[in-house]
C-alpha positions as CSV (number, residue, x, y, z in Angstrom):
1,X,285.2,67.6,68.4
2,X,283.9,69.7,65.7
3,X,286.3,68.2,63.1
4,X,285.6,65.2,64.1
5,X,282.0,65.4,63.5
6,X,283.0,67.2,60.1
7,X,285.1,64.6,59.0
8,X,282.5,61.9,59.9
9,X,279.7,63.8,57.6
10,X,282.0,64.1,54.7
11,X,282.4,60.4,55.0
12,X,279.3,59.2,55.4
13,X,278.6,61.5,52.4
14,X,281.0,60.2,50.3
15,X,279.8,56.2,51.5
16,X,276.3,57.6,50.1
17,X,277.4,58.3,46.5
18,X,279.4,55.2,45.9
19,X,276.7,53.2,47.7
20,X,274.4,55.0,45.0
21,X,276.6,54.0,42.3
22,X,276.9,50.9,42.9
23,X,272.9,50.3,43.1
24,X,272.9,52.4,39.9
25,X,275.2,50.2,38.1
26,X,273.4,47.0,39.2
27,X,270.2,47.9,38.3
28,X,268.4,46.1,35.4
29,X,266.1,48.2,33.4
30,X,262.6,47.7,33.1
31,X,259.6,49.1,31.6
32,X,257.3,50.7,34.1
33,X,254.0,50.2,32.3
34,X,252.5,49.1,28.7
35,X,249.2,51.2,29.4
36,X,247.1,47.9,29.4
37,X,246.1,45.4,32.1
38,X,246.4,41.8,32.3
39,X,243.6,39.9,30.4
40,X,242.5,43.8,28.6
41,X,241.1,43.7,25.4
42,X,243.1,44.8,21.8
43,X,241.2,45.2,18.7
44,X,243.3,44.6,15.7
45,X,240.6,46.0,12.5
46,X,241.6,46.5,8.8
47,X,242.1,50.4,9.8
48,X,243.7,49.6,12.9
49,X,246.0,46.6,12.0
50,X,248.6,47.0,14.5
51,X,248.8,45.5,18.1
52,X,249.8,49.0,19.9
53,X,252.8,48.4,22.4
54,X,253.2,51.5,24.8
55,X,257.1,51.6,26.6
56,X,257.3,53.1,29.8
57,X,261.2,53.8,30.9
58,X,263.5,56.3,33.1
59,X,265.0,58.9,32.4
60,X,268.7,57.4,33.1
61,X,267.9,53.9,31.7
62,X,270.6,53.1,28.6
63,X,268.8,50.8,26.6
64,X,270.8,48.7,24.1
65,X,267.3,46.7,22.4
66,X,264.1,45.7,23.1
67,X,262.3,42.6,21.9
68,X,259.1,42.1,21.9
69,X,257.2,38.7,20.7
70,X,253.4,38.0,20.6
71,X,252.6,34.7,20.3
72,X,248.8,32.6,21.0
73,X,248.8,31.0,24.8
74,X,248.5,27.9,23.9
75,X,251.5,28.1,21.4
76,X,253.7,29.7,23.4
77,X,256.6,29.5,21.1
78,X,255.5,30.0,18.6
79,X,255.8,33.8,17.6
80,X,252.9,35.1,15.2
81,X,254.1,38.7,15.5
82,X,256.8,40.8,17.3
83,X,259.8,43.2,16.4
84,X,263.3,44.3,18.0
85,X,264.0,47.6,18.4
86,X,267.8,48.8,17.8
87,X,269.2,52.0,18.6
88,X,266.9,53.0,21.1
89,X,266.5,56.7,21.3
90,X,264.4,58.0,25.0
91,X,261.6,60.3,24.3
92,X,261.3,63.2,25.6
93,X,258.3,61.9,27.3
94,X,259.4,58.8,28.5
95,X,257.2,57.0,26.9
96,X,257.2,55.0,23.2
97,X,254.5,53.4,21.7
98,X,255.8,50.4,19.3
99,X,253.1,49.2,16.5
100,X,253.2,45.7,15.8
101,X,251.4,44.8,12.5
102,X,248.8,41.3,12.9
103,X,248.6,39.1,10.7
104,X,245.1,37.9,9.8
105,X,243.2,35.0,11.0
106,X,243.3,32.9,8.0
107,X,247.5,33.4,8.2
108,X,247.5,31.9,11.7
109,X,246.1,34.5,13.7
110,X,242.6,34.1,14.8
111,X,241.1,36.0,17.9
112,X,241.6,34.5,21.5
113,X,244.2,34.8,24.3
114,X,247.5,36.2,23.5
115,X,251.0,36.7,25.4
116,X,252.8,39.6,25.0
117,X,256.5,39.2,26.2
118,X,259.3,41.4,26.3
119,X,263.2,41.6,26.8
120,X,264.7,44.6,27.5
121,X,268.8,44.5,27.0
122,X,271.1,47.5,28.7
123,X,274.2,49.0,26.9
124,X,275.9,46.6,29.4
125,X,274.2,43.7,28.6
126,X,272.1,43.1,31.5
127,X,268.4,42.1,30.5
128,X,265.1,41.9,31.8
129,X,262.3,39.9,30.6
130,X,258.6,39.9,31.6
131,X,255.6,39.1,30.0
132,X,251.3,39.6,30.0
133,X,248.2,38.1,28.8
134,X,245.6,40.2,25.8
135,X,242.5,39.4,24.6
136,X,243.2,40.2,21.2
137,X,240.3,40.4,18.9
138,X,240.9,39.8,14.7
139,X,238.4,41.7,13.3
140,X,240.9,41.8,10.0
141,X,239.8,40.3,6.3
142,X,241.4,40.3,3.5
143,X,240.8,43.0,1.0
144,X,239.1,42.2,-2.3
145,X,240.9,42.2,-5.6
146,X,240.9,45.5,-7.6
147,X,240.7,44.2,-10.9
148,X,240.2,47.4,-12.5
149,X,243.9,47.4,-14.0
150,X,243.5,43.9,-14.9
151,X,240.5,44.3,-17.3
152,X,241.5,43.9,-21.4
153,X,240.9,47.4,-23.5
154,X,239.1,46.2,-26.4
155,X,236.3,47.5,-28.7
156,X,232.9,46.5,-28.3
157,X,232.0,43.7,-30.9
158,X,229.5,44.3,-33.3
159,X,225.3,44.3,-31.7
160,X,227.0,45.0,-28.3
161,X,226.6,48.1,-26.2
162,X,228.7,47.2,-23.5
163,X,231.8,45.9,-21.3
164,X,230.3,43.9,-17.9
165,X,233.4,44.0,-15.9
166,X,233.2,41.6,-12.9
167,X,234.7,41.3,-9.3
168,X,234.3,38.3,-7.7
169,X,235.1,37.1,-4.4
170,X,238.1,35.2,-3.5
171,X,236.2,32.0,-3.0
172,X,235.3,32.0,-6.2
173,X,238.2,29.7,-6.8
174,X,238.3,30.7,-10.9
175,X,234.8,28.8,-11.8
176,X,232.9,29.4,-14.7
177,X,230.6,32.8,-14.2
178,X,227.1,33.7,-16.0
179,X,224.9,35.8,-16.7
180,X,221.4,35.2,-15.7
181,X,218.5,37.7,-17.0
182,X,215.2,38.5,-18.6
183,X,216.5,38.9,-22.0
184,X,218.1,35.3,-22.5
185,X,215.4,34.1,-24.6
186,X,216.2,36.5,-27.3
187,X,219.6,35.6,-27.6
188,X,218.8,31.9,-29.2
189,X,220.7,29.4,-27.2
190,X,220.3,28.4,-23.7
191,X,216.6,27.7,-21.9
192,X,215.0,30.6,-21.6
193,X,214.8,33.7,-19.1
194,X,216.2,33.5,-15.7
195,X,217.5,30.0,-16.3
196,X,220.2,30.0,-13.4
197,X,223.2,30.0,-15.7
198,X,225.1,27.6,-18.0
199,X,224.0,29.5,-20.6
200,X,227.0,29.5,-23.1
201,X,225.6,33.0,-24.6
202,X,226.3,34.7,-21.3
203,X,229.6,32.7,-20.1
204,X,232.0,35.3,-18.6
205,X,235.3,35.0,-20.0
206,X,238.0,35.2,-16.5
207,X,241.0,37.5,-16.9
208,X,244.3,35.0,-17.1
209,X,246.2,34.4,-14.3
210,X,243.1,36.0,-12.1
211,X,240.5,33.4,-10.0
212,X,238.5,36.4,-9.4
213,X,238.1,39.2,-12.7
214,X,235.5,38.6,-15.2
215,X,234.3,40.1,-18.2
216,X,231.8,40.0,-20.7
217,X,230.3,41.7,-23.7
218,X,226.2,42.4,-23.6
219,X,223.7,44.4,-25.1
220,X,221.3,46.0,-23.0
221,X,218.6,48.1,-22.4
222,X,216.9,50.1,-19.8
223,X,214.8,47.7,-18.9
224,X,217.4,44.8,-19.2
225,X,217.9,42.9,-15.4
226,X,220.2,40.0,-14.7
227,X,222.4,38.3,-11.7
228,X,225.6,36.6,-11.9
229,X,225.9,32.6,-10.9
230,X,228.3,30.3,-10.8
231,X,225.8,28.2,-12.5
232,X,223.1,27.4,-10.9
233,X,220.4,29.4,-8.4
234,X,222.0,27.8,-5.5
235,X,225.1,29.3,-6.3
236,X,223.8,33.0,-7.3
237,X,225.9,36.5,-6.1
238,X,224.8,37.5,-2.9
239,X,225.2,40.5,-0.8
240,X,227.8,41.2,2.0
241,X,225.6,40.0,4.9
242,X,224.5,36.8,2.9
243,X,221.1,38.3,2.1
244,X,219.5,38.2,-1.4
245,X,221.3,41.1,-4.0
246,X,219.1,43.3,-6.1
247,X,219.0,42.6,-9.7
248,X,221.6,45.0,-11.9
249,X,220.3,47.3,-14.4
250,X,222.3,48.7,-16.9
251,X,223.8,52.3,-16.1
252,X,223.5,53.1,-19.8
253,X,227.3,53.8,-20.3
254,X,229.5,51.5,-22.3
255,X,231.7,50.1,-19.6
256,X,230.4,48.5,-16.2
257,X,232.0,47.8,-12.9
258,X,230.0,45.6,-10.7
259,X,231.6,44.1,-7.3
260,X,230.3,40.4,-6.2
261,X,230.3,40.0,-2.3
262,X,229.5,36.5,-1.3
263,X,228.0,33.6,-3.1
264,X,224.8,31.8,-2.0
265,X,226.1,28.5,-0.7
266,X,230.0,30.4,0.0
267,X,228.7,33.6,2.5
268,X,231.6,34.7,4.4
269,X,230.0,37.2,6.6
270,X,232.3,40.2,7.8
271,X,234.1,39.9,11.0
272,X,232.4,42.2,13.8
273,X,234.0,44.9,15.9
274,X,233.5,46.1,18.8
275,X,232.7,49.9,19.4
276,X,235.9,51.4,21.0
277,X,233.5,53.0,23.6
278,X,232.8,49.4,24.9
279,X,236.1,48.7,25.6
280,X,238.7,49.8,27.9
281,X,241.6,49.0,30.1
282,X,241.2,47.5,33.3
283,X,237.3,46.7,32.2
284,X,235.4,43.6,31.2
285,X,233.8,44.0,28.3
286,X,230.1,42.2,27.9
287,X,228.6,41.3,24.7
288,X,224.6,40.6,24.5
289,X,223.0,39.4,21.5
290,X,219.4,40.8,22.1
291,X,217.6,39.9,18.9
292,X,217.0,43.1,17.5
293,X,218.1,46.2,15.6
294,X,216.2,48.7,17.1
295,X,218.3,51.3,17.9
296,X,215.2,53.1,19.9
297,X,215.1,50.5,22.8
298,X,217.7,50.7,25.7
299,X,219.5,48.0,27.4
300,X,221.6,47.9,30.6
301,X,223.8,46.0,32.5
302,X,222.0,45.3,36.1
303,X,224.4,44.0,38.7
304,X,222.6,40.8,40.1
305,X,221.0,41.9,43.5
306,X,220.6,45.8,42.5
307,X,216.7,46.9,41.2
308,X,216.1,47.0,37.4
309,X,215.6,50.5,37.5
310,X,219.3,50.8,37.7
311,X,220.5,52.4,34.7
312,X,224.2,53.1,35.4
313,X,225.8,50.7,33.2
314,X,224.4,51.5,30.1
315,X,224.8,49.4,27.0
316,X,225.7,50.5,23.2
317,X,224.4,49.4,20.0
318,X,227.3,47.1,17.8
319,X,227.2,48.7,14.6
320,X,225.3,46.4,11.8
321,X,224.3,43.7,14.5
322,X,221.1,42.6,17.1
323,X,224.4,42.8,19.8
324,X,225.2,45.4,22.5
325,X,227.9,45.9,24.7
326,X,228.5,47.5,28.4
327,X,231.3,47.5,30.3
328,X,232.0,46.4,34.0
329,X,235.0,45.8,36.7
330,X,237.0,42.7,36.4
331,X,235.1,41.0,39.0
332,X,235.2,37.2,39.9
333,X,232.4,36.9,41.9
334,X,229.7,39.6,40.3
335,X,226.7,38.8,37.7
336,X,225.0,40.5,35.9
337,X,221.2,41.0,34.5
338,X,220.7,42.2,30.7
339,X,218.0,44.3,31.1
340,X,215.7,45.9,28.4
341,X,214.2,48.8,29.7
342,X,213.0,47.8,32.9
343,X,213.0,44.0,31.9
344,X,215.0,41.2,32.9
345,X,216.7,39.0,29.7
346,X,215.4,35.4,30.2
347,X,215.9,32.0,28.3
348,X,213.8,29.7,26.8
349,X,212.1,28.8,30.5
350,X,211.9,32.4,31.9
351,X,215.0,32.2,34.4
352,X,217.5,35.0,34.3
353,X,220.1,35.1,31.6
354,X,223.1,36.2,33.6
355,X,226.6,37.1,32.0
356,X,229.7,35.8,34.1
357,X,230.4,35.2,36.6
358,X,234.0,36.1,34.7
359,X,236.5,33.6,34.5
360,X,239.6,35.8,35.1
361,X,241.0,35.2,31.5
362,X,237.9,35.8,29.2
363,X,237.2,39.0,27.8
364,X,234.6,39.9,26.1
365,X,231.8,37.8,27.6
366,X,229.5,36.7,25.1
367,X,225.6,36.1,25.8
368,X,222.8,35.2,24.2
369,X,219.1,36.5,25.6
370,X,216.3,34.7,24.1
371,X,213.4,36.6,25.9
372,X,212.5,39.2,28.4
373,X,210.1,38.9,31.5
374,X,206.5,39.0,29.7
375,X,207.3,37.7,25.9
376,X,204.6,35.7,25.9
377,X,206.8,32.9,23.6
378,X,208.6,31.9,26.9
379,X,208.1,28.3,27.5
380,X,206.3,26.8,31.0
381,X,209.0,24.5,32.9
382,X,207.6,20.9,32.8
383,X,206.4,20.0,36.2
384,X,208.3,16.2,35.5
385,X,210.3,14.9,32.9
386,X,210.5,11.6,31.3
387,X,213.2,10.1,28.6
388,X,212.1,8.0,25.7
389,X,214.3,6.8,22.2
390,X,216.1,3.8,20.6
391,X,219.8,4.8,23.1
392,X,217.3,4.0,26.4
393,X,216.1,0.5,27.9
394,X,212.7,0.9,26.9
395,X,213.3,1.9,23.0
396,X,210.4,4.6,21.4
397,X,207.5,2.5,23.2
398,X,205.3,5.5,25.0
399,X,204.5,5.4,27.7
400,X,207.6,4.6,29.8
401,X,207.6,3.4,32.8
402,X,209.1,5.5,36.2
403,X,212.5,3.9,35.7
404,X,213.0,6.8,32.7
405,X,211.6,9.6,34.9
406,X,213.8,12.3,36.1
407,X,214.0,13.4,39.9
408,X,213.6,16.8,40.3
409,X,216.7,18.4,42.1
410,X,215.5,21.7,42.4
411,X,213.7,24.3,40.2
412,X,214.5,23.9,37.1
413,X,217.1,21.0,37.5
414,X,216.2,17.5,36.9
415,X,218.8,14.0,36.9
416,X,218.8,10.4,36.1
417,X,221.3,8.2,36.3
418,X,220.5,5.3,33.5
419,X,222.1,2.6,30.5
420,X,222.5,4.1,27.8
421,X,223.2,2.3,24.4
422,X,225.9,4.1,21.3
423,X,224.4,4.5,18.2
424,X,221.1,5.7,19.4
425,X,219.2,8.3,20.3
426,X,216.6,9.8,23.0
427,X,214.5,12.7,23.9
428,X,213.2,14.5,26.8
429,X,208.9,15.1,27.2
430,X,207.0,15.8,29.8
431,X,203.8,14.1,29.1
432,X,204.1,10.5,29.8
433,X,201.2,9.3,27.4
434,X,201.1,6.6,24.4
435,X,199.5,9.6,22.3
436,X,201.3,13.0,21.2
437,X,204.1,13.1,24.4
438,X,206.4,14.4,21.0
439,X,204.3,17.7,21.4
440,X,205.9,18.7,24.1
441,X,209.6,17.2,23.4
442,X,213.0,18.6,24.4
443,X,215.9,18.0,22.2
444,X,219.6,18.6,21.5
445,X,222.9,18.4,19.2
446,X,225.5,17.0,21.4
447,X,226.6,14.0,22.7
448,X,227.9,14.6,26.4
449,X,226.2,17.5,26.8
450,X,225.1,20.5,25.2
451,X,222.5,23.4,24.7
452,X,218.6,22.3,25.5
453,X,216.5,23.1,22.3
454,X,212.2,23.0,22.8
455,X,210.9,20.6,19.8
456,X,214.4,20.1,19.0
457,X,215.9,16.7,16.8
458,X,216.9,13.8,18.4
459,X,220.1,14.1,21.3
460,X,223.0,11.4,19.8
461,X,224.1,8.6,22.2
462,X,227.4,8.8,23.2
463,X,230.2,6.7,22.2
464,X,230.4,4.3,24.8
465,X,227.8,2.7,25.9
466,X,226.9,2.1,29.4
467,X,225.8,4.4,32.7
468,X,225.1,7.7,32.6
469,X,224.3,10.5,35.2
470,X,222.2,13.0,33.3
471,X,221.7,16.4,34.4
472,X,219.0,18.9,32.5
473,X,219.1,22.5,33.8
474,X,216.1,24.2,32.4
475,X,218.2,27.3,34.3
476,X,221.3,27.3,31.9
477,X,218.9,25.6,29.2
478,X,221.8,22.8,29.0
479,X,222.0,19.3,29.7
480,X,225.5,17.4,30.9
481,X,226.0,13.7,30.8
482,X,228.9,12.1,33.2
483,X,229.2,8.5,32.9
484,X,229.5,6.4,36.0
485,X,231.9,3.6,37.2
């Protein structure tokens, strides 16, 4: 009996390891994580310019190549960036991290919802493919032209003291440059000081084959100040945030470098990112613009429901903006208050500037708060509202009658159902009088619906004419139009 039983354990041993082999041989290889979450956030900036791809693997895994393609979600195949990897060597860690350079956002690449896919091959030719969904943000721009090594080496002529040696942006396309100063007058030609440009004295001369490297011979003094224009005071140098540049002043030496960011009627501000402290994976990132730069005041994220005083979700400053940013779960079904201090953000009308409630794809939320409870620039909710313009039955004759009055749904939300006519226009008032009901008028941009603006222009008709159910939500400070049958 005892053989028996020793002859059946060796079996069933021997049963075990081919059974094992045989799984082993038919399994596919995977990765077991890229250390991100669907719907996570990657921020691709001119220091970091690579989409980080981590590879999670077994120890016994043979892997023959891996491909990996990134491509926008709503161009699916189409691939913007991706690489295959040959020769795979396992880490001692079990774990690779593959960097992916991004292209920028002018080559194709702008930020929005990515898909990252994947297809892992064995040495036996077995593969496995899988893919997720990123929230890649394109903070990248393209670096200005050094023109440094471009610039002629030439004496100085004769009466000048020394080389101006330009950098423009790359939107300056190769147009004429001047100089525009106080000492223009002296030089006989041209209009007078501070003209603008056109001058021909003070015409740059462009480097060839460059759009963007100027130069030009001056003579200056200490108390010598000028701009650069493209011609005109409309088209003067500007500085990287669009705001007005400082005059240059001569540095006394007999070669000049100066660097032209933005031009007043091309600004192209920087692209914005995010503090890597307000994002992370598996967290929704939330964006508030709050109107200010004070660095002094603190903000919060308040989940709907919970007191103000709740300060566990605090929010960080974004470098060089009025914005700040906190971070929350991935939540469907949660709001949340900006709060400053211990007040509620508001819009326009006082109600409660909420950010989400998330969408399940979005990431960062961005959100705009106007106000906070108490600014004493919040304005009152008309009690009734009335609809007046050429797009309505009753043209821009004031008053209207009660067939142009809204019903109130609730607070806040008002709706009419009414003809409209296309190629006109209408706004919303609250004081149905002959006399000065445009003091109190409502306007907007859009045509089918759009953002509520107080003492806004005229809202466009839309294209069709005919009925229209209109809803105004002084809450969401938005107005929807749904035509009818």
């Amino acid at each position: 009996m005892k053989k028996i039983t020793s002859l059946f354990s060796v079996t069933a041993l021997l049963m075990a390891v081919i059974l094992w082999g045989c799984k082993k041989d038919s399994e596919i290889p995977t990765l077991g994580t890229f250390g991100i979450e669907d719907y996570d956030i990657i921020q691709v900036t001119n220091s970091k310019p690579n989409v980080p791809v981590v590879l999670s693997y077994g120890d016994d895994q043979e892997i023959d190549s891996i491909y990996i393609s990134i491509a926008l979600e709503s161009a699916p195949d189409t691939r913007i960036a991706g690489t295959t990897i040959r020769n795979f060597v396992n880490s001692s860690t079990g774990q690779t991290t593959v960097k992916i350079p991004f292209p920028l956002p002018a080559a194709g690449a702008p930020s929005g919802l990515y898909v990252i896919s994947y297809t892992i091959t064995d040495k036996k030719g077995k593969s496995f493919s899988k893919s997720y969904r990123v929230n890649i943000l394109n903070t990248q721009s393209a670096s200005s032209v050094n023109c440094t090594g471009s610039f002629p080496s030439s004496p100085l002529p004769t009466g000048k003291n020394v080389w101006l040696y330009v950098t423009a942006p790359s939107n300056t396309d190769g147009e004429d440059l001047y100089v525009s100063g106080n000492f223009e007058g002296s030089l006989g030609c041209g209009t007078g000081d501070w003209s603008g440009g056109g001058n021909p004295c003070l015409k740059l001369t462009k480097v060839d084959g460059s759009n963007t490297c100027y130069y030009i011979a001056l003579n200056l003094t200490g108390s010598s100040e000028f701009k650069i224009t493209r011609g005109s005071w409309s088209k003067v140098m500007k500085k990287s945030d669009g705001e007005e540049a400082d005059n240059i002043k001569w540095n006394s030496t007999s070669s000049q470098f100066f660097t032209i960011s933005n031009w007043a009627d091309r600004v192209v501000l920087p692209p914005t990112s995010l503090p890597e402290a307000g994002i992370a994976t598996g967290k929704l990132s939330i964006v508030a613009d709050v109107k200010s730069t004070d660095d002094a005041i603190k903000y919060y994220l308040v989940k709907k429901g919970n007191p103000v005083t709740d300060k566990s979700i605090p929010m960080i400053r974004v470098a060089n903006t009025t914005k700040v940013i906190g971070l929350v779960p991935k939540d469907q079904t949660s709001e949340y208050n900006i709060v400053k201090e211990d007040k509620k953000g508001v819009n326009s009308w006082g109600f409660e500037t909420l950010a989400g409630k998330w969408d399940g794809k979005t990431n960062p939320i961005n959100v705009t708060v106007s106000y906070f409870e108490g600014d004493p620039s919040i304005i009152a909710v008309p009690p009734q509202l009335y609809m007046i313009g050429s797009a309505t039955p009753e043209g821009w004759s004031a008053p209207v009658t009660d067939a142009q009055k809204y019903t109130k749904i609730s607070d806040g939300v008002f709706e009419i159902t009414i003809n409209l006519t296309t190629g006109g226009a209408y706004l919303l008032f609250e004081n149905n009088v002959g006399c000065c009901w445009w003091q109190q008028k409502v306007g907007g941009n859009d045509k089918l619906g759009g953002r509520l603006i107080y003492g806004g222009g005229d809202i466009p008709s839309p294209d069709e004419s005919g009925t229209y159910k209109i809803t105004v939500d002084f809450t969401k400070e938005s107005y929807k139009l749904v035509k009818q049958p």
